[in-house]
C-alpha positions as CSV (number, residue, x, y, z in Angstrom):
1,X,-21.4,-26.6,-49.5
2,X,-22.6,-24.0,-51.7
3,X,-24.2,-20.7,-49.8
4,X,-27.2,-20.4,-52.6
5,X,-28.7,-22.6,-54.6
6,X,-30.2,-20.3,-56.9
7,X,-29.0,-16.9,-57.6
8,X,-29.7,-13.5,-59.7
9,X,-26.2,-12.2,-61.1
10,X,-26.6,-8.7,-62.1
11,X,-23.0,-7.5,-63.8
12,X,-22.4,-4.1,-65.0
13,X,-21.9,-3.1,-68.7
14,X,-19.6,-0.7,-68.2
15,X,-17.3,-2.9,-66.2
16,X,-16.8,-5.4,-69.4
17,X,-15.1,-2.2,-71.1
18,X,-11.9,-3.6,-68.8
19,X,-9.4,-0.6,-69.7
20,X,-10.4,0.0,-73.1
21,X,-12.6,2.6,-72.5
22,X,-15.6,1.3,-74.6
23,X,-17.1,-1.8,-75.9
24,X,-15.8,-4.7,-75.0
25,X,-13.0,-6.6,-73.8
26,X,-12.3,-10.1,-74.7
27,X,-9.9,-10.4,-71.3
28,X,-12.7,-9.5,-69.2
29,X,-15.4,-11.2,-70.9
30,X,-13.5,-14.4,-70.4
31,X,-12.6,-14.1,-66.2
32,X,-16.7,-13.5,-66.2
33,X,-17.1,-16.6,-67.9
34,X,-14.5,-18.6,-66.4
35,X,-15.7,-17.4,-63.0
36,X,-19.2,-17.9,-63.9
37,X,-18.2,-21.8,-64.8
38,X,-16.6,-22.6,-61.3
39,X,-20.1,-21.8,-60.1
40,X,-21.6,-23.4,-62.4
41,X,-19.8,-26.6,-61.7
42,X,-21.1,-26.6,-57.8
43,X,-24.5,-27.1,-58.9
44,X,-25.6,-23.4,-58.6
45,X,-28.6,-22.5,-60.9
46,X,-27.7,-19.3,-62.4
47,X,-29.7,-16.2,-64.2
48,X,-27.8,-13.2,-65.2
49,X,-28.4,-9.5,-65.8
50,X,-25.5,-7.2,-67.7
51,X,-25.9,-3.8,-68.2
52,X,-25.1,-2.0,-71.4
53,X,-23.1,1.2,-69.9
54,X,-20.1,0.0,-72.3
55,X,-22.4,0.6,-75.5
56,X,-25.6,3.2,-74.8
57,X,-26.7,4.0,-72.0
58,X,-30.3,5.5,-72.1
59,X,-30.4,8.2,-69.5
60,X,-26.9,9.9,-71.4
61,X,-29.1,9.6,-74.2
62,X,-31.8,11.8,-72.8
63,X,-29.2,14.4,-71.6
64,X,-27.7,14.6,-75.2
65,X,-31.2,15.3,-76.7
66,X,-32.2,11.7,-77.7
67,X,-35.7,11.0,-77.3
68,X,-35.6,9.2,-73.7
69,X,-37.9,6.3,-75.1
70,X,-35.8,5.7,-77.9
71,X,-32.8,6.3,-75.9
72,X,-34.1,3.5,-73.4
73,X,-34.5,1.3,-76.3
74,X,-30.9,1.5,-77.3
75,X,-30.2,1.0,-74.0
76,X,-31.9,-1.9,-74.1
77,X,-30.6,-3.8,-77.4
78,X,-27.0,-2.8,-75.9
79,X,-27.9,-5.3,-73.3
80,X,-28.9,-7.9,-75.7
81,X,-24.8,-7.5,-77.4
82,X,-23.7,-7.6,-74.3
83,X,-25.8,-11.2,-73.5
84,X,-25.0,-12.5,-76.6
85,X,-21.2,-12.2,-75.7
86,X,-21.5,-13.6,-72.8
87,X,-23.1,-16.5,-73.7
88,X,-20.7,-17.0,-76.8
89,X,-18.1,-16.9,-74.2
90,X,-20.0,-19.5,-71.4
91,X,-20.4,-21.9,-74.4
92,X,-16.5,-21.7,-75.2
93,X,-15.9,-23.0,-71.4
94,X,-18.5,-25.5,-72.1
95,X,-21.1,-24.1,-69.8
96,X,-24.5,-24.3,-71.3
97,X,-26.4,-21.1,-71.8
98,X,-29.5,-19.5,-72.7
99,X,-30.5,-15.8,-74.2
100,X,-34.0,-15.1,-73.1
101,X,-35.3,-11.7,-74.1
102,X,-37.5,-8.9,-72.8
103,X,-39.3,-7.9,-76.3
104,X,-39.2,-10.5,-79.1
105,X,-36.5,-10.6,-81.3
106,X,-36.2,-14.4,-82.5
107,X,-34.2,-16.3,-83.9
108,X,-31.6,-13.8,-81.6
109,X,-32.9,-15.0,-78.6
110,X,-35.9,-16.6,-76.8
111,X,-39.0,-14.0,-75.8
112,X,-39.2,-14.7,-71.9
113,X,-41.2,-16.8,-70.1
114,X,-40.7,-17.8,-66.1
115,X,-42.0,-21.0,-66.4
116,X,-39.7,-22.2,-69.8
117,X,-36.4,-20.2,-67.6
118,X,-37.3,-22.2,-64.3
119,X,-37.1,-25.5,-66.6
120,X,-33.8,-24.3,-68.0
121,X,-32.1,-23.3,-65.2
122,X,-33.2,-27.0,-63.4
123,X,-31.5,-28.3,-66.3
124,X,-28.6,-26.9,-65.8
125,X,-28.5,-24.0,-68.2
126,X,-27.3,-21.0,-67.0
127,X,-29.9,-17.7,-68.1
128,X,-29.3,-14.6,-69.7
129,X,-32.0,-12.0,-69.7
130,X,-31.4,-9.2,-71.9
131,X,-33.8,-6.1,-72.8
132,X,-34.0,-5.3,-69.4
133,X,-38.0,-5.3,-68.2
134,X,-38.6,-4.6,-72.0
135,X,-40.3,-0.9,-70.9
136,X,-39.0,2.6,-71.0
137,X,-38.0,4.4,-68.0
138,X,-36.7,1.0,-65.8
139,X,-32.9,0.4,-65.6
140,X,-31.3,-2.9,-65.5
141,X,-31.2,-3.0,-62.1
142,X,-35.1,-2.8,-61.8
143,X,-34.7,-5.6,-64.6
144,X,-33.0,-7.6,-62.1
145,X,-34.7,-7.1,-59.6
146,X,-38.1,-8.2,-61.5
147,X,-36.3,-10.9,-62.8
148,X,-34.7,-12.5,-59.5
149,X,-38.6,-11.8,-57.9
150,X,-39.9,-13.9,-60.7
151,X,-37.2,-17.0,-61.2
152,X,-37.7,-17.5,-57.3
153,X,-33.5,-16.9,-56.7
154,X,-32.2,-16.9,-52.9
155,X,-30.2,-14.0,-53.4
156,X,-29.2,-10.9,-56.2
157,X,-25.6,-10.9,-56.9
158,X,-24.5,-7.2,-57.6
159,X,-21.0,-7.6,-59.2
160,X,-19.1,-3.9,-59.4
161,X,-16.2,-2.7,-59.2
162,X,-15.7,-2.1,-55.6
163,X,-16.1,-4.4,-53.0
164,X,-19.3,-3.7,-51.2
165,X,-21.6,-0.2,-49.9
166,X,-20.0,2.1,-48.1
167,X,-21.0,5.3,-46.7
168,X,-19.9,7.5,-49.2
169,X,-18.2,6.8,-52.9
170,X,-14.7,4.9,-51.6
171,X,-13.5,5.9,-55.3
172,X,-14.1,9.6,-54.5
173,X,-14.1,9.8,-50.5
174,X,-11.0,8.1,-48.7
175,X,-12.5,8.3,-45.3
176,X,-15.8,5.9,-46.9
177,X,-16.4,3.6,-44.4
178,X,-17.6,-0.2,-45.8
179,X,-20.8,-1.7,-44.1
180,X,-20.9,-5.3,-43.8
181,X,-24.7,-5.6,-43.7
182,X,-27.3,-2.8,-43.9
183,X,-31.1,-3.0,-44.3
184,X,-32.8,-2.3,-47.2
185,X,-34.5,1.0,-45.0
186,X,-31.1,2.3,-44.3
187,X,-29.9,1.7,-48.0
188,X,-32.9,4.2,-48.9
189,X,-33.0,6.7,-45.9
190,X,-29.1,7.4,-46.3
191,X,-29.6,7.6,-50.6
192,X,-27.0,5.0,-51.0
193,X,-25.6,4.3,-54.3
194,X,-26.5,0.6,-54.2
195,X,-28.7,0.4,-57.1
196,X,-31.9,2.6,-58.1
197,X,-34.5,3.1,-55.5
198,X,-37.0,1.4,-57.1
199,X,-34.7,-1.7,-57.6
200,X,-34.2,-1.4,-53.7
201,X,-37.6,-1.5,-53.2
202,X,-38.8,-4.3,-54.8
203,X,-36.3,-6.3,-53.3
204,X,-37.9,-5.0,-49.9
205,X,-41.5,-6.0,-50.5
206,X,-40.6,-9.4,-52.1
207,X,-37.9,-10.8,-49.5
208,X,-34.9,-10.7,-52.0
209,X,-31.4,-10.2,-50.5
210,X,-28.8,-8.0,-52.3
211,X,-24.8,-8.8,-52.5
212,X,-22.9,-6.5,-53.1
213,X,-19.2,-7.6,-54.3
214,X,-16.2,-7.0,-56.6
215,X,-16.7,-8.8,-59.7
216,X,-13.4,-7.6,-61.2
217,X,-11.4,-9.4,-58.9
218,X,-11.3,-13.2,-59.9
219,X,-12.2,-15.5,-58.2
220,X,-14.4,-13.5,-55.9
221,X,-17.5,-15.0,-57.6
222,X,-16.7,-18.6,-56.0
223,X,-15.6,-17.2,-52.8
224,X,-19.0,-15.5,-52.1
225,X,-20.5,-18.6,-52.6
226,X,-18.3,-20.5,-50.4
227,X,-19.8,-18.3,-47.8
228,X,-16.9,-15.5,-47.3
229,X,-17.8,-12.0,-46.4
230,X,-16.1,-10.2,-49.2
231,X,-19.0,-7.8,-49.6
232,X,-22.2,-6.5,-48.3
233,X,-25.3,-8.1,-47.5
234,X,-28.7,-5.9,-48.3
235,X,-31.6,-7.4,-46.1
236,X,-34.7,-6.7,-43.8
């Protein structure tokens, strides 16, 4: 029995850069997809959101002297490589697959609509949704979290690189301690690293749980929905 039936995958950019460093690498491109397909197979309807950390990122931008609304909107076409890859990369496994995007950009994908995604992802198609909201001045995980609120999912998916919240950075802080579940209040009272506050947030007011997981490790994917707590659960 599968845990959700409907989820919001939100994978970082900057994890696809594997060791290289930059861009993208084929190796981990292909776990995501492979993992991505053993979902698939349950029955799970799926809409992802990647990053694009291992291209632009907008905020860097800024800092550097870019404009922050153009910087933004090279954040936000490095989102739309990084969909397109991972859709090339579904399709090679056979899984079925969709690039919708936040500002038009046909024939390179489809401007977003919820009503034309829900029909897709009852169909079968797994979801891609690239641009982020489409505005300057939202992240990806804001985009996630919009889109997640909109397609109706049971849960956001946060894939990272460690294996759920903890009190402080476990990369930086040895003596991090892991929560199993917090509230969304405590995520924002203690200024937890989870995602951006206003992702947080939104979650909160619309009634959208947040898992927090290791991506990198495969297989994990199919073993949170199998209903094993390898992560963190973000609710009321």
């Amino acid at each position: 029995m599968k845990r959700f039936n409907r989820i919001l995958l939100k994978l970082s950019g900057e994890s696809l850069m594997g060791a290289q460093g930059y861009g993208i690498d084929s190796e981990r491109l292909a776990d995501y997809a492979r993992q991505i397909k053993d979902i698939h197979t349950m029955g799970v309807q799926i809409g992802i959101v990647i990053g694009g950390g291992n291209i632009f990122r907008g905020m860097s931008g800024a800092a550097k002297g870019f404009d922050r609304v153009k910087g933004d909107q090279m954040g936000m076409l490095a989102t739309v490589i990084n969909s397109l890859a991972l859709c090339s990369a579904l399709k090679a496994e056979g899984v079925p697959c969709q690039v919708l995007t936040a500002i038009r950009m046909e024939p390179i994908g489809e401007f977003y609509s919820k009503d034309r995604t829900l029909e897709y992802l009852e169909s079968g198609k797994v979801c891609i949704f690239s641009g982020g909201t489409g505005s300057p001045y939202f992240t990806t995980d804001t985009g996630s979290s919009l889109r997640g609120i909109e397609i109706e999912a049971d849960v956001m998916l946060k894939g990272t690189r460690v294996d759920g919240i903890y009190t402080a950075d476990p990369e930086k802080d040895p003596t991090a301690v892991k929560f199993d579940e917090i509230s969304y209040d405590e995520v924002l009272e203690r200024g937890l690293k989870v995602m951006d506050l206003t992702a947080v947030v939104m979650c909160k007011e619309n009634g959208l749980p947040i898992y927090v997981f290791n991506m990198d490790q495969l297989g994990n994917l199919r073993r949170v929905m199998d209903g094993e707590n390898i992560g963190t659960l973000v609710h009321p």
